[in-house]
VEXLUM-665461 format. One record per residue (C-alpha): residue number from 0; residue in one letter; x, y, z. Coordinates in steps of 0.02 Angstrom, whole numbers, plus 50000, padded with zeros to 5 digits. Example, Ala and Ser with C-alpha at 12.3 -4.5 7.8 and 13.67 -1.06 7.14 Angstrom:
2
<0; 'A'; <50615; 49775; 50390>>
<1; 'S'; <50684; 49947; 50357>>
//
This chain:
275
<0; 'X'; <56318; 55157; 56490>>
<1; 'X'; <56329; 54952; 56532>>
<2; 'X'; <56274; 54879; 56679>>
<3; 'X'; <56456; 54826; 56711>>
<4; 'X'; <56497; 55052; 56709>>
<5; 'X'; <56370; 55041; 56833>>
<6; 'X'; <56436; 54916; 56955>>
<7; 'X'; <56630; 54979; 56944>>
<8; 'X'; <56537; 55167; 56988>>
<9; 'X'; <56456; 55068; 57140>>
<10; 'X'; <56614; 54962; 57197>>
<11; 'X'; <56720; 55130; 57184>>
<12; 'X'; <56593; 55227; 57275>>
<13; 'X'; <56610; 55089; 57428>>
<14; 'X'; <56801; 55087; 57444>>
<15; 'X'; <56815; 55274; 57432>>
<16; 'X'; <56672; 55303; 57577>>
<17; 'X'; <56753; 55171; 57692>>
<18; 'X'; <56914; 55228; 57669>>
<19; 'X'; <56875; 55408; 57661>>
<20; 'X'; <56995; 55436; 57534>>
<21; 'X'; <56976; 55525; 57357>>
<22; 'X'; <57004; 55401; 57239>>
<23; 'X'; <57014; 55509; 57059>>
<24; 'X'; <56920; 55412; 56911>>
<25; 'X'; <56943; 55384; 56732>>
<26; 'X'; <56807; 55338; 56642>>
<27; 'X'; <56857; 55227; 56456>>
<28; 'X'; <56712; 55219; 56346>>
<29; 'X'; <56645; 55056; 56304>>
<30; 'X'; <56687; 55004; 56123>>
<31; 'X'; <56547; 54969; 56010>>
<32; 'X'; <56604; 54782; 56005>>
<33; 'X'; <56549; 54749; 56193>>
<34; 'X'; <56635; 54693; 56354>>
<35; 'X'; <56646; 54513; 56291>>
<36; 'X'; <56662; 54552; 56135>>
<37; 'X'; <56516; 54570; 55970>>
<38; 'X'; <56383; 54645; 56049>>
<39; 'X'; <56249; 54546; 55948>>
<40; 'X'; <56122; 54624; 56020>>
<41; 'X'; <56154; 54780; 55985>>
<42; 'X'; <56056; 54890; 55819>>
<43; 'X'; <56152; 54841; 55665>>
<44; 'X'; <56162; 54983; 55535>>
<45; 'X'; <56041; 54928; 55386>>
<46; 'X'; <56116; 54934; 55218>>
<47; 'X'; <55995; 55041; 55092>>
<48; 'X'; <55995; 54926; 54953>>
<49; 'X'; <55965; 55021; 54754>>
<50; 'X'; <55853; 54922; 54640>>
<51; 'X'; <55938; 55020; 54481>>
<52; 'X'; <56095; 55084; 54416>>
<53; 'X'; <56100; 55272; 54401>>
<54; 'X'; <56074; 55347; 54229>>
<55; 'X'; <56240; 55467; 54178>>
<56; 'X'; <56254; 55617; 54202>>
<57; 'X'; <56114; 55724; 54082>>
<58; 'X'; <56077; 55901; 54065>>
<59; 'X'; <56150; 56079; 54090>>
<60; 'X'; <56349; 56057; 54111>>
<61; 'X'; <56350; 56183; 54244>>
<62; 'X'; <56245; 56048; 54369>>
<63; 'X'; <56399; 55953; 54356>>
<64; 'X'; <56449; 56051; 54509>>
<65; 'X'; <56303; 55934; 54613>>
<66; 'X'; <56407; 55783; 54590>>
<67; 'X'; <56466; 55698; 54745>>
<68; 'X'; <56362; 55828; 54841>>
<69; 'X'; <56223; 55734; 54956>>
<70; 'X'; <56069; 55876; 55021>>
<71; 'X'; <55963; 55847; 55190>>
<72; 'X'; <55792; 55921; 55240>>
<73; 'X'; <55706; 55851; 55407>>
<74; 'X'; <55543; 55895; 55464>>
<75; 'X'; <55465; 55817; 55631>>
<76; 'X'; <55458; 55649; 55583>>
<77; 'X'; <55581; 55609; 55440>>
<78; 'X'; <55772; 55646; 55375>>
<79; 'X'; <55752; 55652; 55153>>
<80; 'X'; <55921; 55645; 55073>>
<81; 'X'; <55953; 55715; 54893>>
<82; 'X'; <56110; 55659; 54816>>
<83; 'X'; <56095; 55745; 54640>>
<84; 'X'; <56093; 55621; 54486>>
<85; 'X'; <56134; 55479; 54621>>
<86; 'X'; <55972; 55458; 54733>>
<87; 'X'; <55864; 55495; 54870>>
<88; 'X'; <55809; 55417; 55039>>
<89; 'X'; <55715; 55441; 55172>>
<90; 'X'; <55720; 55394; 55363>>
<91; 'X'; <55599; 55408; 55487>>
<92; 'X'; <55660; 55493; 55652>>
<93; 'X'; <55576; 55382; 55759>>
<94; 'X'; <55607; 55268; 55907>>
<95; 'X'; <55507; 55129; 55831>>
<96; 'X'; <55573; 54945; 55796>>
<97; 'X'; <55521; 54961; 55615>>
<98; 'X'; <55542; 55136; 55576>>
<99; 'X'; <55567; 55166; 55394>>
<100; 'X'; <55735; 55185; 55309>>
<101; 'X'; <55756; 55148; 55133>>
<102; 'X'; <55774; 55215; 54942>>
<103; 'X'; <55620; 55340; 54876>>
<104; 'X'; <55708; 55345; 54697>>
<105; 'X'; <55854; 55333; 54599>>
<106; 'X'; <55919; 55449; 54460>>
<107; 'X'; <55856; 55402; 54274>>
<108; 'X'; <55839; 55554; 54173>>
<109; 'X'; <55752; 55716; 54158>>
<110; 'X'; <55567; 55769; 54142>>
<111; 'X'; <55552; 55887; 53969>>
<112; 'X'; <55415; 56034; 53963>>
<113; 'X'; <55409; 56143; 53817>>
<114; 'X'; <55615; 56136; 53784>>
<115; 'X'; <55639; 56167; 53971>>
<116; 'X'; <55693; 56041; 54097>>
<117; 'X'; <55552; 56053; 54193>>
<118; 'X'; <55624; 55919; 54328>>
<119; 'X'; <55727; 55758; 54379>>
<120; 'X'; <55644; 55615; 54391>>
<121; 'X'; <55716; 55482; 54525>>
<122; 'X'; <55597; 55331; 54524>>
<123; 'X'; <55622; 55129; 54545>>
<124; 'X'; <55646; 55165; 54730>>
<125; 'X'; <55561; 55034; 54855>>
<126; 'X'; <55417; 54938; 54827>>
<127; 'X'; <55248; 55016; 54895>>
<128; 'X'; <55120; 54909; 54864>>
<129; 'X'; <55120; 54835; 54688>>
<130; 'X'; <55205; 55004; 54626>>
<131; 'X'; <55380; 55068; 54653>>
<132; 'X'; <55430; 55232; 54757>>
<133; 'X'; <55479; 55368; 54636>>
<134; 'X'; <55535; 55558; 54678>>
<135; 'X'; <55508; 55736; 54547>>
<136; 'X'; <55638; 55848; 54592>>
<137; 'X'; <55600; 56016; 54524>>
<138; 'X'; <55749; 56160; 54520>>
<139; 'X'; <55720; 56328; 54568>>
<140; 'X'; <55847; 56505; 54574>>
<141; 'X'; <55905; 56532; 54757>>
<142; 'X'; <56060; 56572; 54861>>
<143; 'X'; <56167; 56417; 54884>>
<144; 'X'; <56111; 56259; 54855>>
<145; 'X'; <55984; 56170; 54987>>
<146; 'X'; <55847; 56044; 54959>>
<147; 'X'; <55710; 56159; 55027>>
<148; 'X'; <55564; 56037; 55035>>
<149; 'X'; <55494; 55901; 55015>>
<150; 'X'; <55307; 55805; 55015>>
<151; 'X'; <55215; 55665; 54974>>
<152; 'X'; <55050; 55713; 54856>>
<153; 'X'; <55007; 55538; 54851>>
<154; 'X'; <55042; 55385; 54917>>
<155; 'X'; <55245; 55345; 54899>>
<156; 'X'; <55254; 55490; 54741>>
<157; 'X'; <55355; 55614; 54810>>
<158; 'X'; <55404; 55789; 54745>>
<159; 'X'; <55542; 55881; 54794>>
<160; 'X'; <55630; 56067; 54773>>
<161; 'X'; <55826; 56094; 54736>>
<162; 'X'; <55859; 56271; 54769>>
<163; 'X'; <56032; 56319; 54691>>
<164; 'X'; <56106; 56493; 54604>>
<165; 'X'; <56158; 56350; 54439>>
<166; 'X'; <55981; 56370; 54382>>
<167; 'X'; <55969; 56581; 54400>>
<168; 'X'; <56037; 56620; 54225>>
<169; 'X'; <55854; 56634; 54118>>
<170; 'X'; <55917; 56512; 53982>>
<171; 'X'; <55995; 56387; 54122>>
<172; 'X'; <55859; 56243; 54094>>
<173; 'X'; <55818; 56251; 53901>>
<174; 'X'; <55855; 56120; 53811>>
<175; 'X'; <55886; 56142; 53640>>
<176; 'X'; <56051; 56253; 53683>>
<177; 'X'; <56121; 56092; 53766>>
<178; 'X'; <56108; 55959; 53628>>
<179; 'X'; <56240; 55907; 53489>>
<180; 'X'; <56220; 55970; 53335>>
<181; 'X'; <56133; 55817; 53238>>
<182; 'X'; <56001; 55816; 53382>>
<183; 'X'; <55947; 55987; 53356>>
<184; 'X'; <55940; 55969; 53140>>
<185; 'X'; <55838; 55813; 53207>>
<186; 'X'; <55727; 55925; 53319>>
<187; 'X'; <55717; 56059; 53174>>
<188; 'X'; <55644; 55931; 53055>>
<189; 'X'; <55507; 55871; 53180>>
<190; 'X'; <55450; 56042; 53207>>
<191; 'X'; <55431; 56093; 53026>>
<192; 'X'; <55351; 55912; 52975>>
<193; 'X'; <55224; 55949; 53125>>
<194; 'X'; <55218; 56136; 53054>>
<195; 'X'; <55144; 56072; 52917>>
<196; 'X'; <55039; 55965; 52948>>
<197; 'X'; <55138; 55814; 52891>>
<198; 'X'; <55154; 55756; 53075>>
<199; 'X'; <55013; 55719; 53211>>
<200; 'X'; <55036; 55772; 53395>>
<201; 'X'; <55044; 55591; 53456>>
<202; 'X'; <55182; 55568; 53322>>
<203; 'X'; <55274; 55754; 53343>>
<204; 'X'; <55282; 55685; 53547>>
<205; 'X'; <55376; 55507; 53503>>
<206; 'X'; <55459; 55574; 53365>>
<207; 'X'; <55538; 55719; 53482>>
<208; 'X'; <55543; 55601; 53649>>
<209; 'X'; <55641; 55466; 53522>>
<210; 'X'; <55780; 55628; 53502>>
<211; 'X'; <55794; 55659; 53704>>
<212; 'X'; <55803; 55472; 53725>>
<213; 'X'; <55971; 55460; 53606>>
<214; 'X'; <56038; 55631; 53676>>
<215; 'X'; <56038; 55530; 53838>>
<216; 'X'; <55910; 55661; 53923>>
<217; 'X'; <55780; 55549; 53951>>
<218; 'X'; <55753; 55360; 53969>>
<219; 'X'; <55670; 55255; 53840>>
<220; 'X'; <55491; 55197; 53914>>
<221; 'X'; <55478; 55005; 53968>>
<222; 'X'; <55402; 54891; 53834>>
<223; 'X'; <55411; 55028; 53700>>
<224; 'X'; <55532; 54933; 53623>>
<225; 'X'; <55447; 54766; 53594>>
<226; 'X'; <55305; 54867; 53564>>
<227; 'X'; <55392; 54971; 53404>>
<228; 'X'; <55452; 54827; 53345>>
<229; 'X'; <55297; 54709; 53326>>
<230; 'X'; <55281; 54759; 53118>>
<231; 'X'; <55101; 54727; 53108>>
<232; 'X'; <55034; 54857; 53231>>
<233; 'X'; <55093; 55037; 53148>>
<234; 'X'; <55155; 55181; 53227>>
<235; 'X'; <55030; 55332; 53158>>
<236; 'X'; <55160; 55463; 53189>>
<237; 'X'; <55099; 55556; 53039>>
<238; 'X'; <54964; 55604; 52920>>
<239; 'X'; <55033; 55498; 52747>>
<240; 'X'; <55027; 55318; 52866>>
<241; 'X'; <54873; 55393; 52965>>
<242; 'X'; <54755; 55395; 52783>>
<243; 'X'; <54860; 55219; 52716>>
<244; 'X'; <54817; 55145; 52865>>
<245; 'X'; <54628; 55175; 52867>>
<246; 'X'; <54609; 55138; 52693>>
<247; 'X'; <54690; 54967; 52741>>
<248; 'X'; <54575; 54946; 52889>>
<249; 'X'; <54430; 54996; 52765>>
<250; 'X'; <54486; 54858; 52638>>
<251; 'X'; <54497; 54707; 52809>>
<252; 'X'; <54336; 54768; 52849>>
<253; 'X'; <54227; 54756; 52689>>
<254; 'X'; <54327; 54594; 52660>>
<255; 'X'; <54242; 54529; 52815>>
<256; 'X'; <54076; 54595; 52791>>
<257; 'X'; <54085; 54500; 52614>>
<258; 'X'; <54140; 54338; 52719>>
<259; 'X'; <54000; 54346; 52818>>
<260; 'X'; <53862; 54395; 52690>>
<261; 'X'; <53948; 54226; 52593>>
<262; 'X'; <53912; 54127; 52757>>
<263; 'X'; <53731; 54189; 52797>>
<264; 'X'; <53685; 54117; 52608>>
<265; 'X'; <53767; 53974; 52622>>
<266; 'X'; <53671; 53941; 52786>>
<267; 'X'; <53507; 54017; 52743>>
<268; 'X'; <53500; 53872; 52568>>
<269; 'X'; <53563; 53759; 52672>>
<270; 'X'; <53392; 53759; 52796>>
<271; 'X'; <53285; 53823; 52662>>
<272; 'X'; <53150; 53673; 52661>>
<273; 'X'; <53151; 53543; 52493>>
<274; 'X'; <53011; 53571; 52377>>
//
């Protein structure tokens, strides 16, 4: 209530007593624009501002039912808000000037375990520190759907439960089941090359993460681009370029230890005293 509420209260409280007359009163609230008008000193509303674009919509079709749906969980000090394959944010409940209010993560694709969706990853959320704020979401079988909890395991990584019945069914987070059909031939190759032998683990993990990246499940890995695409640092990704390029390392090498045996004789004749 304003200080000019006040006043009118006192001014009607005067006439009424000397008069001795009941005066009935109707109080109009104030409008958030002031009595003389913009109330510039009022709190302005901050703006959360995203420092991404969401990734599209990934994963098991049934989810689809999360769109457009924003989750809340508060505990004593703060107010987290999931809104599924959008974002999430936190604000502090607290009467402090600079209380926190901002963007922990935003939606860019799915964490893969084993051909199971093991969790959503929300990350380029506000800066903390020299790193970025980032958010796992995990998904677990439950009545309804409710974010259930949330904590901090270190400093501004946060992970997060979704409880929701669209993850009961026991085949609801694999994988495989969810991909088109040149995807999984893909996915069958790498796992017989690796079978065999023909593929190393370092290789069978790009060479599967490559197939989730062009499904659109997951999000290609800054700077592996420029990194693939340097030609004279190979990818090892299996056993034929692992043993072509040692043999090439072991042909650079003697090549050098033949340059340098060539420049220790030319130096050693070179001091060798005249006779």
């Amino acid at each position: 209530m304003s200080i000019w509420c006040v006043v009118v209260m006192l001014l009607v409280t005067v006439v009424t007593h000397l008069e001795g007359v009941d005066i009935p009163i109707r109080f109009i609230p104030e409008s958030s624009s002031g009595l003389f008008g913009n109330n510039h000193y009022a709190p302005q509303e901050e703006k959360l501002i995203l420092r991404a674009k969401p990734a599209n919509f990934s994963g098991p079709s049934q989810l689809r039912r999360l769109l457009g749906k924003c989750l809340n969980y508060t505990t004593a000090d703060y107010r987290y808000t999931l809104c599924p394959f959008q974002n999430v944010t936190q604000v502090e409940e607290s009467f402090r000037w600079n209380a926190y209010k901002g963007v922990l993560g935003v939606w860019q694709g799915w964490k893969i375990t084993n051909n199971t969706f093991a969790a959503m990853l929300y990350s380029k959320g506000d800066p903390c520190g020299k790193k970025q704020r980032l958010v796992e979401v995990t998904l677990e079988c439950g009545e309804g759907t409710a974010l259930a909890n949330v904590t901090e395991p270190s400093q501004c990584t946060y992970r997060a439960t979704l409880v929701t019945k669209l993850v009961c069914h026991h085949d609801a987070l694999l994988v495989y089941p969810r991909m088109l059909p040149e995807h999984r031939r893909r996915w069958d190759t790498i796992e017989t090359e690796f079978s065999r032998g023909m593929l190393t683990e370092k290789g069978y993990r790009e060479q599967l993460e490559d197939v989730f990246v062009e499904a659109g499940l997951v999000k290609e890995k800054e700077g592996k681009e420029s990194a693939s695409s340097n030609s004279s640092v190979p990818r090892f990704t299996d056993i034929a370029t692992c043993n072509a390029g040692f043999l090439q390392l072991e042909q650079e090498v003697e090549s050098l230890r033949q340059t340098i045996a060539s420049y220790r004789g030319n130096e050693s004749s070179t001091l060798a005293p005249a006779t």
